[in-house]
LUMLOVO-969276 format. One line per field, with one value per atom (N, C-alpha, C, O): residue number from 1; residue in three letters; chain; atom name; y, z, x. Coordinates in Angstrom, 2 decimals, padded with zeros to 5 digits. Last residue first. Layout:
N
pos = c(NUM/...)
code = c(ALA/...)
unit = c(A/...)
site = c(CA/...)
y = c(Y/...)
z = c(Z/...)
x = c(X/...)
% end
This chain:
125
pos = c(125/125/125/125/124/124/124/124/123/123/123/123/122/122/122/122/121/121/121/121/120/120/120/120/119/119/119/119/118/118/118/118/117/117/117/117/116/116/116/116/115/115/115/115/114/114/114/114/113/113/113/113/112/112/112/112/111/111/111/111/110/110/110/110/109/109/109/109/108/108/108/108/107/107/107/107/106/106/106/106/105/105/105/105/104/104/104/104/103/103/103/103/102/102/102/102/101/101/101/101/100/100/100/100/99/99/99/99/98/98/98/98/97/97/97/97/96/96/96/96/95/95/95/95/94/94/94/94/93/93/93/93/92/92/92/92/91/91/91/91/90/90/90/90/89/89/89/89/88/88/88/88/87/87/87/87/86/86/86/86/85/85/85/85/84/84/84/84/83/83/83/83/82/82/82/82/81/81/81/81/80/80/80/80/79/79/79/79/78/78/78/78/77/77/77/77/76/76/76/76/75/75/75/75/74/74/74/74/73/73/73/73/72/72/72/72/71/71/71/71/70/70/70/70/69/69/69/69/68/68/68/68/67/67/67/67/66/66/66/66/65/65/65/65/64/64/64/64/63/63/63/63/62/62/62/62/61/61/61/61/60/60/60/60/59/59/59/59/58/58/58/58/57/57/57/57/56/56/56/56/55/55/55/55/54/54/54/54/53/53/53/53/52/52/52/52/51/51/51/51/50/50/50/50/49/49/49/49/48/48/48/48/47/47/47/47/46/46/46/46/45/45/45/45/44/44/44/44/43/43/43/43/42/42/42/42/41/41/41/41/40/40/40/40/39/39/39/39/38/38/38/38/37/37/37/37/36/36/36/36/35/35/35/35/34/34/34/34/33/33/33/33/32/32/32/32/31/31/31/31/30/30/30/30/29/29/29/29/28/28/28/28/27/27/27/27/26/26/26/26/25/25/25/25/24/24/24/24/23/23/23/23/22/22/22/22/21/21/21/21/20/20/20/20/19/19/19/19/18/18/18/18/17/17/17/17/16/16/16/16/15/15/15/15/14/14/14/14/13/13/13/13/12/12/12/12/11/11/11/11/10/10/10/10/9/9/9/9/8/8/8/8/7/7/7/7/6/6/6/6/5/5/5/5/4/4/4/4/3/3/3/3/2/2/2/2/1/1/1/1)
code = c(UNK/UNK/UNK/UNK/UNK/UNK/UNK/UNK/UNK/UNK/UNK/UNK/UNK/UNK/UNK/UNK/UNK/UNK/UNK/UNK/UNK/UNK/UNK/UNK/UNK/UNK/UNK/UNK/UNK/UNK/UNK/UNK/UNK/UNK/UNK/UNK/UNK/UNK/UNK/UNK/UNK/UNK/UNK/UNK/UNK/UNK/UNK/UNK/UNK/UNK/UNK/UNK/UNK/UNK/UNK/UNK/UNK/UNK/UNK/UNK/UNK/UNK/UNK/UNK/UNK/UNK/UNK/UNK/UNK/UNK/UNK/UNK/UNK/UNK/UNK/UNK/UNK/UNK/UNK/UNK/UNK/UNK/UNK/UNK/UNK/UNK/UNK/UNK/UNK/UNK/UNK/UNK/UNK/UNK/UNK/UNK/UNK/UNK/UNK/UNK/UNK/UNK/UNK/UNK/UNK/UNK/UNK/UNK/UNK/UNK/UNK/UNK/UNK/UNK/UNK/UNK/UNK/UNK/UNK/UNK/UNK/UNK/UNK/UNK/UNK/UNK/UNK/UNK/UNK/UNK/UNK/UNK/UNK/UNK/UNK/UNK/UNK/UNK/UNK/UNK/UNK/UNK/UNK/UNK/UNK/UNK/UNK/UNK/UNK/UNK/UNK/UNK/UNK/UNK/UNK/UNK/UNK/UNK/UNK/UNK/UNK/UNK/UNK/UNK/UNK/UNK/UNK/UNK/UNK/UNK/UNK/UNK/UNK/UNK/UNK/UNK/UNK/UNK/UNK/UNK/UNK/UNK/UNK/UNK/UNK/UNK/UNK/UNK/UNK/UNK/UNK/UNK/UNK/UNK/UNK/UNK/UNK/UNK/UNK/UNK/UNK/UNK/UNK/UNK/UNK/UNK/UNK/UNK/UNK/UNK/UNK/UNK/UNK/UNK/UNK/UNK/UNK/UNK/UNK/UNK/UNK/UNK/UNK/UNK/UNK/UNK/UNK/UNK/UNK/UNK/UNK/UNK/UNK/UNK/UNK/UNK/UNK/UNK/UNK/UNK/UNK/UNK/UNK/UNK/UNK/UNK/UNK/UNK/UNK/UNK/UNK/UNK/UNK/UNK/UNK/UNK/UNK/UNK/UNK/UNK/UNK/UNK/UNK/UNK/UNK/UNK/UNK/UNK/UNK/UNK/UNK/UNK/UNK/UNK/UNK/UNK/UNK/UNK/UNK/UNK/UNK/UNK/UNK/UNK/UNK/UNK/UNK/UNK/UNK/UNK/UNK/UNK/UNK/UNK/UNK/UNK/UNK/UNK/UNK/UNK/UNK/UNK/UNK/UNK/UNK/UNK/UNK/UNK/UNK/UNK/UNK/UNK/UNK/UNK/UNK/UNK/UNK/UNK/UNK/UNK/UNK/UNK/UNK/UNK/UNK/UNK/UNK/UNK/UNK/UNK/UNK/UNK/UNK/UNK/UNK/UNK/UNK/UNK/UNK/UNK/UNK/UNK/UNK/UNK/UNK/UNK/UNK/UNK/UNK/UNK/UNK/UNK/UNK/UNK/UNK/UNK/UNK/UNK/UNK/UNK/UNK/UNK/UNK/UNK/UNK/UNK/UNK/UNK/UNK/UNK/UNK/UNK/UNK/UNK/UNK/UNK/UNK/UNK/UNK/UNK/UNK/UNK/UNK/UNK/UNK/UNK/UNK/UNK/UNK/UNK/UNK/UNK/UNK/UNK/UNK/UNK/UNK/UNK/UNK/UNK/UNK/UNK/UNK/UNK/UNK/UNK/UNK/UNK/UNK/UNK/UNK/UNK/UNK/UNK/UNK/UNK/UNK/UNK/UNK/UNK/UNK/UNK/UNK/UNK/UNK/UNK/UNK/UNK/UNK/UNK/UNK/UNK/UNK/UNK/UNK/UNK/UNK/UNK/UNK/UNK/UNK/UNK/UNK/UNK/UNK/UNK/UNK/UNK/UNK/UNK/UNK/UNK/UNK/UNK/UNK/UNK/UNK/UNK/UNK/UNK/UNK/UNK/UNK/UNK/UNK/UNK/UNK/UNK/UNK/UNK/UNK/UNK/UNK/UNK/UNK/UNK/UNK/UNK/UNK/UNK/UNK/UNK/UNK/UNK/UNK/UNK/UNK/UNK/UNK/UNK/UNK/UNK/UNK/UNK/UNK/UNK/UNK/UNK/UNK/UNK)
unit = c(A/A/A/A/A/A/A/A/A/A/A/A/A/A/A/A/A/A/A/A/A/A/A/A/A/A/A/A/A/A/A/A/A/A/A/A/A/A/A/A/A/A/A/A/A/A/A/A/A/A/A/A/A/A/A/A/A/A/A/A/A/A/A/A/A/A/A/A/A/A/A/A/A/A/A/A/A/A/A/A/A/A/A/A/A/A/A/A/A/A/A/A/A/A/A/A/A/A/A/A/A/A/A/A/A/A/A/A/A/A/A/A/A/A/A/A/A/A/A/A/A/A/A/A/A/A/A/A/A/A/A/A/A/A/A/A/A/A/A/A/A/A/A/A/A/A/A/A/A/A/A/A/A/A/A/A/A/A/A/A/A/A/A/A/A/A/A/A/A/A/A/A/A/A/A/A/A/A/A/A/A/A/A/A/A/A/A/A/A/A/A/A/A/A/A/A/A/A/A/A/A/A/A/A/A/A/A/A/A/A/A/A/A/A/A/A/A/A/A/A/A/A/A/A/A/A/A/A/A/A/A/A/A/A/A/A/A/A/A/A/A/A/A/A/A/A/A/A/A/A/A/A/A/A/A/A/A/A/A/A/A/A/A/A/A/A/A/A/A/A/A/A/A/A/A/A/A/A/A/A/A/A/A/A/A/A/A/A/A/A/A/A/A/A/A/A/A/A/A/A/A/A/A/A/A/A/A/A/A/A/A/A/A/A/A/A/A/A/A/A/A/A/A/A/A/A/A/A/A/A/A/A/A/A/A/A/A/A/A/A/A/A/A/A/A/A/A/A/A/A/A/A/A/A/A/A/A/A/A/A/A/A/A/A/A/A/A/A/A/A/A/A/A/A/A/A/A/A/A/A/A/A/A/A/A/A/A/A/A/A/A/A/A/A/A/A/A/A/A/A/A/A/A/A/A/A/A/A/A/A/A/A/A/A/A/A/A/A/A/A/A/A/A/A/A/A/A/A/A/A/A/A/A/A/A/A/A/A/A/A/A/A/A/A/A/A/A/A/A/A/A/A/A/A/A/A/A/A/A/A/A/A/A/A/A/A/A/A/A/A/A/A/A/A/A/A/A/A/A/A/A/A/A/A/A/A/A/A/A/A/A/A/A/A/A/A/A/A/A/A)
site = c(N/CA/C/O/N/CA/C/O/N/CA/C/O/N/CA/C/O/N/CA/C/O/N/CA/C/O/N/CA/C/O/N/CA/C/O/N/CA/C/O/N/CA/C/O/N/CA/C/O/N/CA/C/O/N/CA/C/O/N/CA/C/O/N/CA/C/O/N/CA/C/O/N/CA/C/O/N/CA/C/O/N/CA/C/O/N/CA/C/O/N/CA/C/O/N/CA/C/O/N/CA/C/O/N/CA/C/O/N/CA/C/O/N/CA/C/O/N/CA/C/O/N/CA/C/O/N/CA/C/O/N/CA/C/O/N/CA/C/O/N/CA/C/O/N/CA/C/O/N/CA/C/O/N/CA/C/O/N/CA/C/O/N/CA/C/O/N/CA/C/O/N/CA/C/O/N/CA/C/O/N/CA/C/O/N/CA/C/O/N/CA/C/O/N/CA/C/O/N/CA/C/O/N/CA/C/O/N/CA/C/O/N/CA/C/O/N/CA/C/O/N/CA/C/O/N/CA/C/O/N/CA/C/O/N/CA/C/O/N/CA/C/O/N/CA/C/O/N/CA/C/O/N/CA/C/O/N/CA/C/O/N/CA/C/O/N/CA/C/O/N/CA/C/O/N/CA/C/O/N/CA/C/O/N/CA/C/O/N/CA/C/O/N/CA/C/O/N/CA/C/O/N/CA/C/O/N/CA/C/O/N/CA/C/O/N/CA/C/O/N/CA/C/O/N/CA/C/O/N/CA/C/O/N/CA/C/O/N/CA/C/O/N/CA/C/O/N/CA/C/O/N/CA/C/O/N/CA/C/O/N/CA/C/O/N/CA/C/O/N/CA/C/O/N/CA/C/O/N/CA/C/O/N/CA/C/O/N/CA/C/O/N/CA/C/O/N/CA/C/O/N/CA/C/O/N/CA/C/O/N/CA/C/O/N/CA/C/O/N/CA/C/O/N/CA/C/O/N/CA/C/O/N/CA/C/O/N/CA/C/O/N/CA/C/O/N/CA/C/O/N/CA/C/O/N/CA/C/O/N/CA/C/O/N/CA/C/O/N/CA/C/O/N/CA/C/O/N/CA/C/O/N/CA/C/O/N/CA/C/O/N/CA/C/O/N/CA/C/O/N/CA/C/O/N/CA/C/O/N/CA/C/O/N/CA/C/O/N/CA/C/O/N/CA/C/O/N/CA/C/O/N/CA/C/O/N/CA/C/O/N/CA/C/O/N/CA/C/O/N/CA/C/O/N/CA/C/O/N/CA/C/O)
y = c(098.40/099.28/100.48/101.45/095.25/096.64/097.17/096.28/092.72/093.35/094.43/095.07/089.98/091.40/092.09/092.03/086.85/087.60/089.47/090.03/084.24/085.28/086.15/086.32/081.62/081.92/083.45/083.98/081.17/081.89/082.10/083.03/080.07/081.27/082.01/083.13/078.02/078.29/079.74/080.64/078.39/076.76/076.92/076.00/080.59/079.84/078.88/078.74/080.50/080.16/079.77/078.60/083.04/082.84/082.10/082.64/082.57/082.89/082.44/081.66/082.60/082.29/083.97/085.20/082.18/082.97/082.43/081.76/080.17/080.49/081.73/082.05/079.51/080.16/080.60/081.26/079.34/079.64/080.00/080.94/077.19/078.46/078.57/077.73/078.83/077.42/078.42/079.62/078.99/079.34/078.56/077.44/078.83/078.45/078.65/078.11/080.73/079.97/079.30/079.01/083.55/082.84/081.62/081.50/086.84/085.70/084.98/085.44/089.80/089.05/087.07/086.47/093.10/091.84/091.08/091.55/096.15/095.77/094.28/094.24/097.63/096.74/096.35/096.18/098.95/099.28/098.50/099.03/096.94/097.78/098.43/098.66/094.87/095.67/096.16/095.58/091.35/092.12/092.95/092.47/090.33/091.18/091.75/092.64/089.08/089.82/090.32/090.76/087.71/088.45/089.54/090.71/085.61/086.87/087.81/088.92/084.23/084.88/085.65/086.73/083.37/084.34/084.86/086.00/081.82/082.98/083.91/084.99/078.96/080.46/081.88/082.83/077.52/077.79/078.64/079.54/077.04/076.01/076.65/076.25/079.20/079.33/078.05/078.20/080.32/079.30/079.48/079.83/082.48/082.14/081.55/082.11/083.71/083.15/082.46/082.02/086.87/086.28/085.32/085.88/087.71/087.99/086.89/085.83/088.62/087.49/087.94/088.38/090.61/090.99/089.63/089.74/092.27/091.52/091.33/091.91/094.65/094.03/093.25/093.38/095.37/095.99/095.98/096.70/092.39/092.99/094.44/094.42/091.67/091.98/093.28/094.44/088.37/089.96/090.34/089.77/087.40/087.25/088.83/089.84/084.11/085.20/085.72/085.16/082.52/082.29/083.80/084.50/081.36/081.55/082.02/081.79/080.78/079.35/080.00/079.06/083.45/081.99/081.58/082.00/085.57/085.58/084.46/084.51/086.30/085.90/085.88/086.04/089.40/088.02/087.84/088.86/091.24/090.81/089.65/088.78/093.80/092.29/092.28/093.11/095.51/095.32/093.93/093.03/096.18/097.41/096.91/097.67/095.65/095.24/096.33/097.46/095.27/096.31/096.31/096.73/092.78/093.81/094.30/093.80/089.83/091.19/092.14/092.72/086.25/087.59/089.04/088.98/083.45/084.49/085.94/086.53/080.28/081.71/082.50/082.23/077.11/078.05/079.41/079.59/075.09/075.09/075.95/075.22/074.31/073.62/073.44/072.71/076.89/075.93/074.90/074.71/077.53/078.19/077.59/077.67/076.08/075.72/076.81/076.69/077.56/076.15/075.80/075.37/080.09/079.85/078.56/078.27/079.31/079.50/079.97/080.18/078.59/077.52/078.36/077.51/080.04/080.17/079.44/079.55/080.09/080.04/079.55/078.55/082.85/081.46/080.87/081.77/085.48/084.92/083.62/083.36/084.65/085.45/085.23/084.87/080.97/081.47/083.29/083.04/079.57/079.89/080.98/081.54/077.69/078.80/078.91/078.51/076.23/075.49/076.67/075.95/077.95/077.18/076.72/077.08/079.04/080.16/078.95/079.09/076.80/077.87/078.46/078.46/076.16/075.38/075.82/075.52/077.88/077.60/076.86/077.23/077.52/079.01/078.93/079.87/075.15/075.63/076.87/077.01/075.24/074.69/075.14/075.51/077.30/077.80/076.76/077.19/075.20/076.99/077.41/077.80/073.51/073.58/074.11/073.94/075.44/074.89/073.84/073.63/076.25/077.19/076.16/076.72/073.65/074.78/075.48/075.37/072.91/072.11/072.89/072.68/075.17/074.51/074.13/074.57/074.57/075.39/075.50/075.96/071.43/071.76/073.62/073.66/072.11/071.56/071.52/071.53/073.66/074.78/073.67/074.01/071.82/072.73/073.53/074.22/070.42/069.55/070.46/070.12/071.86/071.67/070.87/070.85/074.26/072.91/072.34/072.69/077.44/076.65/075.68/075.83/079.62/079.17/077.87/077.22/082.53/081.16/080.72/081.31)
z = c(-018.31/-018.56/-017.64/-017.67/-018.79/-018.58/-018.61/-019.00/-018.02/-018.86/-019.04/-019.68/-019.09/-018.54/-019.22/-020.40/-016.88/-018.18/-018.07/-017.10/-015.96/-015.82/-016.82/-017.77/-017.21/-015.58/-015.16/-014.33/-018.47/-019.15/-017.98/-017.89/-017.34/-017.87/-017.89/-017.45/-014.42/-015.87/-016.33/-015.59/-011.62/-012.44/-014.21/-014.99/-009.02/-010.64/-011.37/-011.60/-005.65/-006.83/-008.23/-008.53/-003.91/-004.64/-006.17/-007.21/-000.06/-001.65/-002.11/-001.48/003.43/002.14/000.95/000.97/005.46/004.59/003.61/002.80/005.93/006.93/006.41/007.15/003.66/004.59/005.96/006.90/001.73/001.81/002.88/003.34/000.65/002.06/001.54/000.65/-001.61/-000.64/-000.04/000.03/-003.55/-002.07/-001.75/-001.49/-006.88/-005.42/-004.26/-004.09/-009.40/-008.90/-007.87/-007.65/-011.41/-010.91/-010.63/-011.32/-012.24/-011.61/-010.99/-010.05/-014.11/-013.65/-013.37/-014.19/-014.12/-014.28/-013.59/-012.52/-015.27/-014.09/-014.86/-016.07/-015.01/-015.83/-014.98/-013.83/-012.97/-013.95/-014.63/-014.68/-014.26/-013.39/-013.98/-015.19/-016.69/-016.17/-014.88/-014.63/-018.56/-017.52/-017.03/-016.77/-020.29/-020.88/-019.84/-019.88/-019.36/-020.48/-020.92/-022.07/-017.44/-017.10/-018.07/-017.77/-018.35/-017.67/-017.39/-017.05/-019.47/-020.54/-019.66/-020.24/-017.31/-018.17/-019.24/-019.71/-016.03/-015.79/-016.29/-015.77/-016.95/-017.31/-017.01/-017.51/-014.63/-015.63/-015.77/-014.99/-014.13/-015.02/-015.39/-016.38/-012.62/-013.99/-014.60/-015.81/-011.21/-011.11/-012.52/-013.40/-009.40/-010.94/-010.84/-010.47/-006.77/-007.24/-008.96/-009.38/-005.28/-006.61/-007.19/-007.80/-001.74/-003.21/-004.61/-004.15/-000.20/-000.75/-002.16/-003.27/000.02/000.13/000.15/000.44/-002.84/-002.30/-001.21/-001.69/-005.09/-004.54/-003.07/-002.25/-005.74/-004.73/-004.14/-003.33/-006.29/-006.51/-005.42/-004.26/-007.52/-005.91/-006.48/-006.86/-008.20/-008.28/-007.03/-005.94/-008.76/-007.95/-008.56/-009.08/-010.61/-010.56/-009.70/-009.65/-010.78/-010.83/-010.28/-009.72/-011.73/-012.67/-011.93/-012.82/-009.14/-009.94/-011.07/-011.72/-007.44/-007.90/-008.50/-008.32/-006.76/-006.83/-007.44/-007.99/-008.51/-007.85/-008.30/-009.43/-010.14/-010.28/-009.34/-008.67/-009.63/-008.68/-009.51/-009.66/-009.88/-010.74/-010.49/-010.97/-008.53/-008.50/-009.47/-009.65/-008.65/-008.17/-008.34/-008.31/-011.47/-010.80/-009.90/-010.31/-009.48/-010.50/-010.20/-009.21/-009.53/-009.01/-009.97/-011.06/-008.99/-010.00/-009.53/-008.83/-008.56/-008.12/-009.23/-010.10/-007.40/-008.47/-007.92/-007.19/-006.49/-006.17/-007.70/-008.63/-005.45/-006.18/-005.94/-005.31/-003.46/-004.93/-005.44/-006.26/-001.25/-002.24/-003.46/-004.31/-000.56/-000.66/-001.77/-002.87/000.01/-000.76/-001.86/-003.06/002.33/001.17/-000.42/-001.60/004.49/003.83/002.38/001.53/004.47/003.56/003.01/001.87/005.71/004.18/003.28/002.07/008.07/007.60/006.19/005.32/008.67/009.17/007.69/006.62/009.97/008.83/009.09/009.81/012.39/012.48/010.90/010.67/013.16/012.41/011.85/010.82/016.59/015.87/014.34/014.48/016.67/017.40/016.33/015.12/018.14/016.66/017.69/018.77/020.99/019.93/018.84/018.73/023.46/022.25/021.20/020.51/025.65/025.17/023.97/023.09/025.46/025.36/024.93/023.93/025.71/024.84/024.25/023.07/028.13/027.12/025.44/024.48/029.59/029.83/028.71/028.27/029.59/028.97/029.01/028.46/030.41/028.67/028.74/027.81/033.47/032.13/030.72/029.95/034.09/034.42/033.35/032.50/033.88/033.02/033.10/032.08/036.10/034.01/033.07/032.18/037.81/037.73/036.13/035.38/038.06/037.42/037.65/037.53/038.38/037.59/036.91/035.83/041.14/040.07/038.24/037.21/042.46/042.60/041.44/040.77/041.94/041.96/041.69/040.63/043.28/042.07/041.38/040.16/046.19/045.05/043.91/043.27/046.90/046.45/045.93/045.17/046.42/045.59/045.50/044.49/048.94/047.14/046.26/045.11/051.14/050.94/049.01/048.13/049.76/050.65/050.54/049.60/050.88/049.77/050.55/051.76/052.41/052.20/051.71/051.82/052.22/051.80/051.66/050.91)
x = c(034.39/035.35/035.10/035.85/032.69/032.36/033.67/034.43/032.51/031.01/031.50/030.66/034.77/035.09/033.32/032.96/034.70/034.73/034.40/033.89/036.71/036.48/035.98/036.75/035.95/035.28/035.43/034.69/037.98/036.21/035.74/034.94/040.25/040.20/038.75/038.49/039.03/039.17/039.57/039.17/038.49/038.59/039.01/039.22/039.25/038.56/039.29/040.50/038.58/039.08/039.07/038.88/038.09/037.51/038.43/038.80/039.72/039.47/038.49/037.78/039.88/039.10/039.53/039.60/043.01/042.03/041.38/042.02/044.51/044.03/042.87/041.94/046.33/047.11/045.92/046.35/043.37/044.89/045.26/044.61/040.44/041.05/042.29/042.45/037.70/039.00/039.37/039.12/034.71/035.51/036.20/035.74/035.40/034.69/034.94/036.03/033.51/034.50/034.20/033.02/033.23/032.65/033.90/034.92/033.06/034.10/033.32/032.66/032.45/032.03/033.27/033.95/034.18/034.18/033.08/032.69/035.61/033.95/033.95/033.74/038.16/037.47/036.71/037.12/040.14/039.12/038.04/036.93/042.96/042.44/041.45/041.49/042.40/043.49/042.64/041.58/042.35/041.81/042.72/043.83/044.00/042.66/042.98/043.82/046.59/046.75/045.16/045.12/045.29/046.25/046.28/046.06/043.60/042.85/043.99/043.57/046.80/045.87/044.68/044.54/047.87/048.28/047.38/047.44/046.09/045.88/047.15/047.41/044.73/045.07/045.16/044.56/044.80/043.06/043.57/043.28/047.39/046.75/045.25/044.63/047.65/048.90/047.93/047.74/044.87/046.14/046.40/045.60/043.61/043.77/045.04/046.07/041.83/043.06/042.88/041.81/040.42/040.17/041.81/042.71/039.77/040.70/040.39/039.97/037.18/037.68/038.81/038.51/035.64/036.56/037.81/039.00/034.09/033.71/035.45/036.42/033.88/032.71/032.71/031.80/036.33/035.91/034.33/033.74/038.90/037.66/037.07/037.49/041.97/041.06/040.02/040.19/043.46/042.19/041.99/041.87/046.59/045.34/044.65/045.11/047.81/047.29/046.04/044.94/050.34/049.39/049.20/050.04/052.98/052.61/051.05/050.23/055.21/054.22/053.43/052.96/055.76/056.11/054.78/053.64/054.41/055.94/056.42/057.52/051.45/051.86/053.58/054.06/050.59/051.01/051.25/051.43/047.65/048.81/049.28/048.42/045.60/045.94/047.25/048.01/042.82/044.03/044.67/043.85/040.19/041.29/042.74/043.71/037.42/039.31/039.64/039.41/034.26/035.33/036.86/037.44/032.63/032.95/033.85/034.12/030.67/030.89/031.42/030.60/030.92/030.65/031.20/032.07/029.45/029.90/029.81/029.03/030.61/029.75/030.23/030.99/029.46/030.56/029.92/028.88/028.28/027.77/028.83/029.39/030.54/030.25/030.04/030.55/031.04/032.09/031.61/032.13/028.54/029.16/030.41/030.66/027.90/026.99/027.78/027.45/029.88/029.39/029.14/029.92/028.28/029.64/030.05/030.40/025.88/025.59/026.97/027.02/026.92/026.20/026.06/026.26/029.91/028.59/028.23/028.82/032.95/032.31/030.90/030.81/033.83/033.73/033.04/032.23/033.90/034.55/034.47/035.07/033.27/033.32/034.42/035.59/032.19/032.88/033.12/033.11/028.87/029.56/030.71/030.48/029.04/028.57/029.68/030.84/030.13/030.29/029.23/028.51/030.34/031.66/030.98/031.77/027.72/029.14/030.27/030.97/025.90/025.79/027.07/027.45/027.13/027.12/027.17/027.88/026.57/027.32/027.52/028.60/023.70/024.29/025.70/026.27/023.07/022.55/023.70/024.50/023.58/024.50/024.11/025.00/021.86/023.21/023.94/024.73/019.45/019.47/021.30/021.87/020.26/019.80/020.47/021.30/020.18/021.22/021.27/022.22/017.22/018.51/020.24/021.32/016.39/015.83/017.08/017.66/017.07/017.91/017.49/018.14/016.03/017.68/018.11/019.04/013.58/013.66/015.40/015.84/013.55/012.79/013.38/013.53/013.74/015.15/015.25/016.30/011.85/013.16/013.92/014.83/009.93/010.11/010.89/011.03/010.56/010.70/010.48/010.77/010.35/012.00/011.77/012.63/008.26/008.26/010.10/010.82/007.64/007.98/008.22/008.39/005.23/006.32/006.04/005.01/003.39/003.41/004.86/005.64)
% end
């Protein structure tokens, strides 16, 4: 059985469809790394998170202070204005904390930024 010249153009224009979707697909897809629809929503509502200090960094300038949790791999910022001389002076290495805040970007990397001293509080040792 052979095909009529209106079904191989039918056939033609088929995968020539199919050849743009995938084409389309690849140029315009989520790109690796890319912030995916529930970091979004992160940004917005705030997050919390619990992990155990490994580290408490002043910053070089401005008074402000970073965590780095081993829950999560977002560093933890504490601006000199929501006190972070004072989570400075509780929280040491060790200490199993709960941090709640919001995801911003720096320099091209997401943080976890808190809005307050109380935002950080220490459950554990």
């Amino acid at each position: 059985m052979r095909m009529q010249k209106e079904e191989k153009i039918v056939v033609v224009l088929l995968l020539m469809a199919l050849g743009s979707l995938a084409v389309a697909f690849w140029a315009f897809g989520p790109e690796d790394g890319a912030p995916e629809v529930s970091s979004v929503a992160e940004k917005d509502s705030g997050l919390s998170v619990q992990g155990l200090v490994l580290e408490v960094t002043p910053t070089k300038s401005g008074g402000n202070l970073l965590l780095k949790l081993d829950s999560t791999p977002l560093s933890v910022f504490i601006p000199a204005s929501a006190g972070a001389g004072e989570v400075q002076n509780k929280v040491k290495p060790g200490d199993r904390v709960v941090v709640k805040g919001s995801v911003s970007e720096y320099q091209g990397e997401e943080e976890l930024k808190v809005a307050k001293a109380g935002d950080v509080q220490i459950v554990g040792t």
